[in-house]
N, CA, C and O of each residue as an XYZ file, in Angstrom:
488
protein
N      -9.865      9.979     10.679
C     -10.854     10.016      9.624
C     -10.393      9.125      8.480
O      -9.391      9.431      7.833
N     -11.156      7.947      8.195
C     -11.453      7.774      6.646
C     -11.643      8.673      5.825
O     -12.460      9.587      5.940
N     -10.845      8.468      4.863
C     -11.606      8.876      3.344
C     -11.707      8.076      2.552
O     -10.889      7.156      2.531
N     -12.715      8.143      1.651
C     -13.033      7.072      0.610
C     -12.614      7.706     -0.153
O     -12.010      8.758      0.056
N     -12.891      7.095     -1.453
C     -12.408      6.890     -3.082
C     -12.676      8.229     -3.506
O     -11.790      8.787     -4.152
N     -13.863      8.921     -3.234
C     -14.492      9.601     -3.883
C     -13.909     11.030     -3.350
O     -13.736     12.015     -4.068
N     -13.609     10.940     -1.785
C     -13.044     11.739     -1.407
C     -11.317     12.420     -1.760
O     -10.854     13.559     -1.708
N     -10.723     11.044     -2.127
C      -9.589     11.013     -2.775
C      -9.748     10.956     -4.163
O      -8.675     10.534     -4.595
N     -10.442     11.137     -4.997
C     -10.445     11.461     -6.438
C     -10.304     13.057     -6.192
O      -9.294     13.725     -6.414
N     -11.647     13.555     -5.641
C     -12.132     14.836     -5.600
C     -10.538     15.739     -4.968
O     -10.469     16.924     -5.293
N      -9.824     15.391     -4.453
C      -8.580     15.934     -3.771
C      -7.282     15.558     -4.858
O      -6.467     16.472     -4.978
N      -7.089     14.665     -5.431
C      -6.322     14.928     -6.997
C      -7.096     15.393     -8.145
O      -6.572     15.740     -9.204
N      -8.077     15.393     -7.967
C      -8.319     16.184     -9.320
C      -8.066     17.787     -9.272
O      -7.706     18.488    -10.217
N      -8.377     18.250     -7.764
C      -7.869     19.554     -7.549
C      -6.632     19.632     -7.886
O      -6.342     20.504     -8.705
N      -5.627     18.807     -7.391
C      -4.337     18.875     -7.025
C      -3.730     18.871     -8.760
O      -3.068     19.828     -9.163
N      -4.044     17.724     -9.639
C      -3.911     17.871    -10.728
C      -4.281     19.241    -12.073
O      -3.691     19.575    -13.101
N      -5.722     19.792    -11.283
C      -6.126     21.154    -12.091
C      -4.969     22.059    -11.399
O      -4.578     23.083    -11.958
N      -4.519     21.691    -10.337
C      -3.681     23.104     -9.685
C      -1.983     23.154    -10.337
O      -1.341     24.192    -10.494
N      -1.503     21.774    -10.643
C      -0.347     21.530    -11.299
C      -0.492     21.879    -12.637
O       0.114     22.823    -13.143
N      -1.503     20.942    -13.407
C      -1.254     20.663    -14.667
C      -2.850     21.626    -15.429
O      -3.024     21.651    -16.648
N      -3.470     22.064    -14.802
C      -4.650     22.657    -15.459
C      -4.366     23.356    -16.501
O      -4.973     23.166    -17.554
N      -2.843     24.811    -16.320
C      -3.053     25.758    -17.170
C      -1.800     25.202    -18.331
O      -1.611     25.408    -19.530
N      -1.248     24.579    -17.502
C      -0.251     23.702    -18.891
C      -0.921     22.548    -20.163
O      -0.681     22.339    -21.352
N      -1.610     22.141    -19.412
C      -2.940     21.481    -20.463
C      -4.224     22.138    -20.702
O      -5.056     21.426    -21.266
N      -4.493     23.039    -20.479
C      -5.237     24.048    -20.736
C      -6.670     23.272    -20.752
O      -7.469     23.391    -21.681
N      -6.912     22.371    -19.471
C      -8.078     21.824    -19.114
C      -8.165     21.767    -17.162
O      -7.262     22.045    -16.372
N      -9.310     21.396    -16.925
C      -9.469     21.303    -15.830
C     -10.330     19.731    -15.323
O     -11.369     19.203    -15.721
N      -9.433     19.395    -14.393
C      -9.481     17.632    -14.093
C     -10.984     17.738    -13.188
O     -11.238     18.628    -12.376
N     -11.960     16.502    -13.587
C     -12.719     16.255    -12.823
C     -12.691     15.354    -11.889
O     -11.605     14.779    -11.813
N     -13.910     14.837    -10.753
C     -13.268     13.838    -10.146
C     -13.620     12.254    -10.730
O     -13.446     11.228    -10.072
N     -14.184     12.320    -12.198
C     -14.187     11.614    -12.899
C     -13.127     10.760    -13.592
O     -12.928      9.564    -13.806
N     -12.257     12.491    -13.965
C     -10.483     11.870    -14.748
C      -9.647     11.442    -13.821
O      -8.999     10.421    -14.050
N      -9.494     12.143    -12.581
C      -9.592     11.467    -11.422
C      -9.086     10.288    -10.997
O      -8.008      9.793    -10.669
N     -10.322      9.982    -11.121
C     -10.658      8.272    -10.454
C     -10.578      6.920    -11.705
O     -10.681      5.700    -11.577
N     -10.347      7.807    -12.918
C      -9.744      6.927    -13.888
C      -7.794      6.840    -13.400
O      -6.945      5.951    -13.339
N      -7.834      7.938    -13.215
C      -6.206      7.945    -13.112
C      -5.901      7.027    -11.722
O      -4.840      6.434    -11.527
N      -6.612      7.034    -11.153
C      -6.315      6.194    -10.006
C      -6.774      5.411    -10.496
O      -6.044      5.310    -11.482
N      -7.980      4.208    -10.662
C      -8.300      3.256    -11.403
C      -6.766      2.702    -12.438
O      -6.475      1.542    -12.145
N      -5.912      3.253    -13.413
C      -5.333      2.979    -14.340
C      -3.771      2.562    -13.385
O      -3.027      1.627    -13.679
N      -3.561      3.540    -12.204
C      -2.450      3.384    -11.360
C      -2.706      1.996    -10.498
O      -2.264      1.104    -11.223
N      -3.159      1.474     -9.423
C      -3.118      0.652     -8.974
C      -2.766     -0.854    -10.111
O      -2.036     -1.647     -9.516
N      -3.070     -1.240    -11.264
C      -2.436     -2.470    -12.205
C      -1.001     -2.458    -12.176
O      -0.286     -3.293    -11.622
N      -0.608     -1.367    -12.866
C       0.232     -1.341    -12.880
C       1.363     -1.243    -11.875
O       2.487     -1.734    -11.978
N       0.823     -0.467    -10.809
C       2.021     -0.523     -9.149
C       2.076     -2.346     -9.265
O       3.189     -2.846     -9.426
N       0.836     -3.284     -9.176
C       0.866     -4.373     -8.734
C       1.767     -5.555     -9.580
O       2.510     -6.481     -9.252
N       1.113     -4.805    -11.243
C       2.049     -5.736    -12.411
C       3.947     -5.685    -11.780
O       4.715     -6.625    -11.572
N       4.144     -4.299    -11.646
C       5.197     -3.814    -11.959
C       6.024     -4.953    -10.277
O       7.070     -5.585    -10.423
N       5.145     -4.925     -8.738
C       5.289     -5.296     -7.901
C       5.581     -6.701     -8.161
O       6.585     -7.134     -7.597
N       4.784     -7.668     -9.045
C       4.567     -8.970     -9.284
C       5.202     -9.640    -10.094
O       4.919    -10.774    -10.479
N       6.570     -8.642    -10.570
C       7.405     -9.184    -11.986
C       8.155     -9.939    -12.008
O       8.538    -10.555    -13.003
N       8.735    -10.111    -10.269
C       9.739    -10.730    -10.233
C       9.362    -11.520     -8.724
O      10.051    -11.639     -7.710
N       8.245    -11.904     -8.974
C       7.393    -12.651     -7.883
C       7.820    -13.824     -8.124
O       6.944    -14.504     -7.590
N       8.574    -14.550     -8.566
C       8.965    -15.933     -8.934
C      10.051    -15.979     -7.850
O      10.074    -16.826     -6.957
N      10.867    -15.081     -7.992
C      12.193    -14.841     -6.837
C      11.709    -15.114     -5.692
O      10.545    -14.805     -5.438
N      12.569    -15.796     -4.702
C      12.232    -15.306     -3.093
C      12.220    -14.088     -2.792
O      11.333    -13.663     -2.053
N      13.313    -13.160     -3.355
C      12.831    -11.631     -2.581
C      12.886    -11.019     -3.646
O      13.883    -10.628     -4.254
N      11.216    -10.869     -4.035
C      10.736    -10.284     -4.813
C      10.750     -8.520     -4.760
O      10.714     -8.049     -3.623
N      10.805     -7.429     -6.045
C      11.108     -6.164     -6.250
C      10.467     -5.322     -5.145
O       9.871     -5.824     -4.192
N      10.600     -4.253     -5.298
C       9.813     -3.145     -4.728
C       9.194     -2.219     -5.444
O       9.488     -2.291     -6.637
N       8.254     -1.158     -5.100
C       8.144     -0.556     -5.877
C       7.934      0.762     -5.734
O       6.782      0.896     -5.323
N       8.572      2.030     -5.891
C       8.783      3.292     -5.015
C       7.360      4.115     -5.697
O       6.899      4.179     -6.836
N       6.885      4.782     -4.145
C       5.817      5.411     -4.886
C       6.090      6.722     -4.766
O       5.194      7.291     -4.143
N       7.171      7.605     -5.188
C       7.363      8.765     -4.602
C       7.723      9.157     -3.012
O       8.389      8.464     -2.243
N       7.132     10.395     -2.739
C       7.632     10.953     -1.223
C       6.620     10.080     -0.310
O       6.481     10.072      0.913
N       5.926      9.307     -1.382
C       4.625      8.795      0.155
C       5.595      7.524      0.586
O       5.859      7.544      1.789
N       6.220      6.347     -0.201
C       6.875      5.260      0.527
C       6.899      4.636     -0.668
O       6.676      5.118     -1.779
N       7.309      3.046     -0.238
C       7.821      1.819     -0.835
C       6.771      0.825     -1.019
O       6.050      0.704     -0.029
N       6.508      0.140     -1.934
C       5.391     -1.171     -1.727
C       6.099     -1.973     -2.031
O       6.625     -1.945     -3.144
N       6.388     -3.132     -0.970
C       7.290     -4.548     -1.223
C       6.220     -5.657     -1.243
O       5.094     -5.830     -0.774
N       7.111     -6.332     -2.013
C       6.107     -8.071     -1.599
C       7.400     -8.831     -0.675
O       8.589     -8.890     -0.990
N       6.830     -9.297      0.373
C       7.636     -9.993      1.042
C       7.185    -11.750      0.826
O       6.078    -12.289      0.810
N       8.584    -12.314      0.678
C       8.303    -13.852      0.640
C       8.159    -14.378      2.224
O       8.853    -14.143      3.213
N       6.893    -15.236      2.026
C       6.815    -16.163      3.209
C       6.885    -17.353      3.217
O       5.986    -17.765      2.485
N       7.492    -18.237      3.666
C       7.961    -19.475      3.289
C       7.065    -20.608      3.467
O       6.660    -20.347      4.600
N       6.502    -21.631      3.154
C       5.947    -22.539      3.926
C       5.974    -23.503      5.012
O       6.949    -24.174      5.350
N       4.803    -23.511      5.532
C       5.319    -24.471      6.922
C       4.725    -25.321      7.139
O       3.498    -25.239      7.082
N       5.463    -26.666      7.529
C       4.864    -27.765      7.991
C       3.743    -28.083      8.822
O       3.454    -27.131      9.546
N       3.101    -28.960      8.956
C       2.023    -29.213     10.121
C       2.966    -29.274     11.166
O       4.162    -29.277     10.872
N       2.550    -29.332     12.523
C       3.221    -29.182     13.613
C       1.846    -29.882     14.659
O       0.622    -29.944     14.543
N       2.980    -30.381     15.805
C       2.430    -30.320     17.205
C       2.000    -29.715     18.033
O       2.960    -29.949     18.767
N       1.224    -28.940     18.791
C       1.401    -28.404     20.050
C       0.251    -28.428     20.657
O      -0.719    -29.106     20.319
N       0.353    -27.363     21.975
C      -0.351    -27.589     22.788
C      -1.065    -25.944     22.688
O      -0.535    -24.880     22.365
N      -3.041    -26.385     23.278
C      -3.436    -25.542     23.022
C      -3.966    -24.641     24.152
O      -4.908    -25.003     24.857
N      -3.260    -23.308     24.332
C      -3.113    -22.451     25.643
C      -4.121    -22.302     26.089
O      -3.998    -21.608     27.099
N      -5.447    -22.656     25.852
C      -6.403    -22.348     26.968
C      -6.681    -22.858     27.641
O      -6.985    -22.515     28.784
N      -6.676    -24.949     26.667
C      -6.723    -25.523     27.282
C      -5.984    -26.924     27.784
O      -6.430    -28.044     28.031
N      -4.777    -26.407     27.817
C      -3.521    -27.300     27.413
C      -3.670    -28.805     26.960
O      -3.002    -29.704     27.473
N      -4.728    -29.040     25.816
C      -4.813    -30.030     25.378
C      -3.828    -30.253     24.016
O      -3.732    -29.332     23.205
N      -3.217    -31.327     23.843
C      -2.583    -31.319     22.567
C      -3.298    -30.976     21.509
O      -4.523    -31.100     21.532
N      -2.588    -30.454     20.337
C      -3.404    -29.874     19.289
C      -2.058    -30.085     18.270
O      -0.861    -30.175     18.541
N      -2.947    -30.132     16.699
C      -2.103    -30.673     15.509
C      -2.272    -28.877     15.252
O      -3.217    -28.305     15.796
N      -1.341    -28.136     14.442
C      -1.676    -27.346     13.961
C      -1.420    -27.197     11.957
O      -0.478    -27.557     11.250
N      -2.201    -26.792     11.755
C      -2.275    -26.800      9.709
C      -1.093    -26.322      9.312
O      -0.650    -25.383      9.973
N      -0.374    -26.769      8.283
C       0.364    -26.228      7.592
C      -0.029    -25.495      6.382
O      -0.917    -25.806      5.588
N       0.615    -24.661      6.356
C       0.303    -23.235      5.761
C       1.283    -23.171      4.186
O       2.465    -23.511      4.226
N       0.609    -22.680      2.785
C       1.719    -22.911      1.443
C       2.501    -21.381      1.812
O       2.213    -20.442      2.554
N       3.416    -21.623      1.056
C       3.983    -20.292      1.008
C       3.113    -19.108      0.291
O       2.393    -19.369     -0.673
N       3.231    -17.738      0.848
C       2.772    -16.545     -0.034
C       3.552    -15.435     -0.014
O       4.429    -15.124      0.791
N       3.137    -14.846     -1.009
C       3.799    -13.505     -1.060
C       2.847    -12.229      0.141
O       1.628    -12.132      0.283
N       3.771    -11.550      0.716
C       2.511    -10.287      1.547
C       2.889     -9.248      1.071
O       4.095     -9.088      0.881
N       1.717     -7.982      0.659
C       2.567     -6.778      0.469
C       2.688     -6.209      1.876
O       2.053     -6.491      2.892
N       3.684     -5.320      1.667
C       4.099     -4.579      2.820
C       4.396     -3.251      1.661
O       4.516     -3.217      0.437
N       4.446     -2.051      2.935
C       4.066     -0.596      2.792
C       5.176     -0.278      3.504
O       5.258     -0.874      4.578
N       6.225      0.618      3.194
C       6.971      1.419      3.960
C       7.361      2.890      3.412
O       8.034      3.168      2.419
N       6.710      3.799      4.399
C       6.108      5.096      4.311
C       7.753      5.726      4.318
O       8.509      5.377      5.225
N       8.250      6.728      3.172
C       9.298      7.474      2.991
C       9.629      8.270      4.159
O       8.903      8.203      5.150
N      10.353      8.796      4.145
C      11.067      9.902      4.855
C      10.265     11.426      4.786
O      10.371     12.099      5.811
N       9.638     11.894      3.890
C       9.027     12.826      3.459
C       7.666     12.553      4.244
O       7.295     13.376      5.080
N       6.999     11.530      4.013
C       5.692     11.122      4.708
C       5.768     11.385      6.126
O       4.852     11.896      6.772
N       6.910     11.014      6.604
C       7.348     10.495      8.029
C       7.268     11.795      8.630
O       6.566     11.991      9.622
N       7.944     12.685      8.088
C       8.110     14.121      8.538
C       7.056     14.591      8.407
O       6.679     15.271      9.361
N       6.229     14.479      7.366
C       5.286     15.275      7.681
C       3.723     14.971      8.800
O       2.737     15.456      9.356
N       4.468     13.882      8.540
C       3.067     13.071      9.981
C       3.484     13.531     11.221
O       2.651     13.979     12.009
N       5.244     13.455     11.638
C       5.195     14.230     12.675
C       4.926     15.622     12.732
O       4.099     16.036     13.545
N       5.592     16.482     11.881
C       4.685     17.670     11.687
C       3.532     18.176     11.839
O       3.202     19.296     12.229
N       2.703     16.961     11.389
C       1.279     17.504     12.048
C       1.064     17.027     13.363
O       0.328     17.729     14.056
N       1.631     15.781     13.982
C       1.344     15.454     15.092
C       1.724     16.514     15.924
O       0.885     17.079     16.625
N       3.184     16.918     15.916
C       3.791     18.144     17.216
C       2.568     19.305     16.969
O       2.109     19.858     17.969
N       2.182     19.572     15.969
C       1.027     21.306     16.006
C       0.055     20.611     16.353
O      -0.413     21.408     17.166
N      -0.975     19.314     16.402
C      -1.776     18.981     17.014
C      -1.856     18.637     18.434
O      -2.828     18.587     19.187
N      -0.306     18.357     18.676
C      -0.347     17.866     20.439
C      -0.162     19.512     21.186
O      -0.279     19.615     22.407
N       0.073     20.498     20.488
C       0.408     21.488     21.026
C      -0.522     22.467     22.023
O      -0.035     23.481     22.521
């Protein structure tokens, strides 16, 4: 299953009224929500992009869910070859360098995905 945005607002705003409701003595909609998510993603990316000048640029920990890296990719020349379907020679494009993000899911995540996998295969 997908979930969308709306579905994931509506599931922290619970989660937030259930933590922080009676300590702030309010209750989160999925309005405040989806601002709080709205306001989080800049900053994961600013914070990801700071040291994007480097070849191996920062990381950035998101808690028990994982890691968001930017990985450097280097650039590559045009090239020769041949093309497998129809083994005719072929030039291929050279490509500039970029940055990719990459995602690597914690230890906590990990466990709990198998966790649900073993009670679902059961």
């Amino acid at each position: 299953m997908t979930v969308t945005k709306t579905q994931l607002a509506d599931a922290y705003a619970a989660a937030l009224t259930k933590k922080l409701g009676d300590e702030w003595d309010r209750k989160f909609s999925r309005r405040d929500a989806s601002k709080l998510l709205d306001l989080l993603w800049p900053v994961v990316s600013e914070l990801a992009l700071k040291d994007a000048k480097k070849t191996k640029p920062g990381s950035v920990p998101l808690g028990h869910l994982g890691r968001l890296k930017l990985r450097y990719k280097p650039a590559t020349k045009s090239r020769k070859g041949t093309n497998p379907f129809t083994g005719e020679p072929a030039t291929f494009k050279a490509k500039p360098a970029t940055l990719q993000p990459r995602f690597t899911a914690g230890k906590a995540f990990k466990d709990e995905a198998n966790k649900y996998f073993k009670k679902k295969m059961k």
